[in-house]
N, C-alpha and C positions, 0 to 999 in steps of 0.2 A: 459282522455287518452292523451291528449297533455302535460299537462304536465311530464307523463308517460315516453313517447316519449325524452323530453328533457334531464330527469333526466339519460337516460340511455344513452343519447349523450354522455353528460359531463362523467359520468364513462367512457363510451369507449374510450373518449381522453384521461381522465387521465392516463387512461394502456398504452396508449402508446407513453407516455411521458419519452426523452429520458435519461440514463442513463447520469447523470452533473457529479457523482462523476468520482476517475483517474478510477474505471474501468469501464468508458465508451469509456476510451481514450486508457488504455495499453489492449494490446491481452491477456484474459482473462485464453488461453489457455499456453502461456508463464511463465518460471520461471526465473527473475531476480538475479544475482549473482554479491552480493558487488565487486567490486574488488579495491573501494579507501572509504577511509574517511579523507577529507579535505588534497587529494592528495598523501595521503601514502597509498602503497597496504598492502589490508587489507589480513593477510596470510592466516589465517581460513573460514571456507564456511560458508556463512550466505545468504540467498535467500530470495528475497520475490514474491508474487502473489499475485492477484485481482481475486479470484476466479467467482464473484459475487458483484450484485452492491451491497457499502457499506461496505464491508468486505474485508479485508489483512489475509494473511496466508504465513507460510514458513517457516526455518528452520533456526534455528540460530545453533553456533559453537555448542553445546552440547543438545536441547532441538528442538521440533517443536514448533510451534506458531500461535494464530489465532486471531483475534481481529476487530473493529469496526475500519472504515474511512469515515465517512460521510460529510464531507467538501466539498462541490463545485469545479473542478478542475478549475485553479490549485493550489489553497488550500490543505494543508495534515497535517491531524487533527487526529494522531493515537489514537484511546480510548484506554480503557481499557484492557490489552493482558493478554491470557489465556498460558500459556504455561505446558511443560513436564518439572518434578521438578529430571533431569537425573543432577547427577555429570559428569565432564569429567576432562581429564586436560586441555583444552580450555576456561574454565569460565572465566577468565580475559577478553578474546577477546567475550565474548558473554555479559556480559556487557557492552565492550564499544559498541557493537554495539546497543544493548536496548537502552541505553542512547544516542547514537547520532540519533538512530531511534525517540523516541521520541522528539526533539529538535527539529525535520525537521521542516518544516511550510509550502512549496512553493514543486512542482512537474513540471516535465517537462518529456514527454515522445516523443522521439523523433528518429522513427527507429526501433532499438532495444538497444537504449539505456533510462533510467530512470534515473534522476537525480533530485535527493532529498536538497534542500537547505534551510537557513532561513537568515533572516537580521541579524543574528553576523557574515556573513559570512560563515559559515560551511556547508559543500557538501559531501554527499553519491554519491555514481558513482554505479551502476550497470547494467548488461548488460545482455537481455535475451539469454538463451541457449537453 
């Protein structure tokens, strides 16, 4: 029975163990809105969210998006993204944001602002609304 007892300690610590990814750190309830990459505003809407630990979701120029962030903050490590396979005429700018999304490496969430960066130098700026 003692050990009983302990084993169901350590479970109940671990449940409440806190959230290290960024959504433990950005307001889960918040939706992020590109407005530079690496200091040019960016024209077209692209947003992102932390709906849940572990997970990224939001909307790029022409499709939604949802995908895996398990990295440690402030570490940002986008996996794998699921997205809507919609044409628009925005695709140009929904690429580049795919691709400087994935490139990021480093997070800072600060306010209402999030700022996405990595050691080549390059920065996403987004701001929640």
């Amino acid at each position: 029975m003692k050990h009983l007892a302990t084993i169901i300690s350590l479970l109940a610590l671990s449940a409440c163990q806190a959230d290290e990814t960024i959504s433990g750190y950005a307001d889960p309830a918040a939706t992020y809105v590109l407005e530079q990459i690496n200091g040019t505003a960016f024209k077209a809407r692209a947003t992102i969210q932390f709906p849940e630990e572990g997970r990224i979701s939001g909307e790029a120029p022409c499709n939604i998006y949802s995908g895996s962030q398990t990295a440690p903050y402030p570490w940002f490590a986008p996996g794998p993204m699921m997205s809507t396979k919609r044409a628009c005429p925005d695709l140009a700018a929904e690429s580049l944001y795919f691709e400087a999304l994935s490139e990021m490496t480093l997070a800072e969430v600060s306010g209402n602002l999030l700022i996405l960066t990595n050691d080549s130098g390059n920065e996403m700026l987004f701001r929640a609304r």
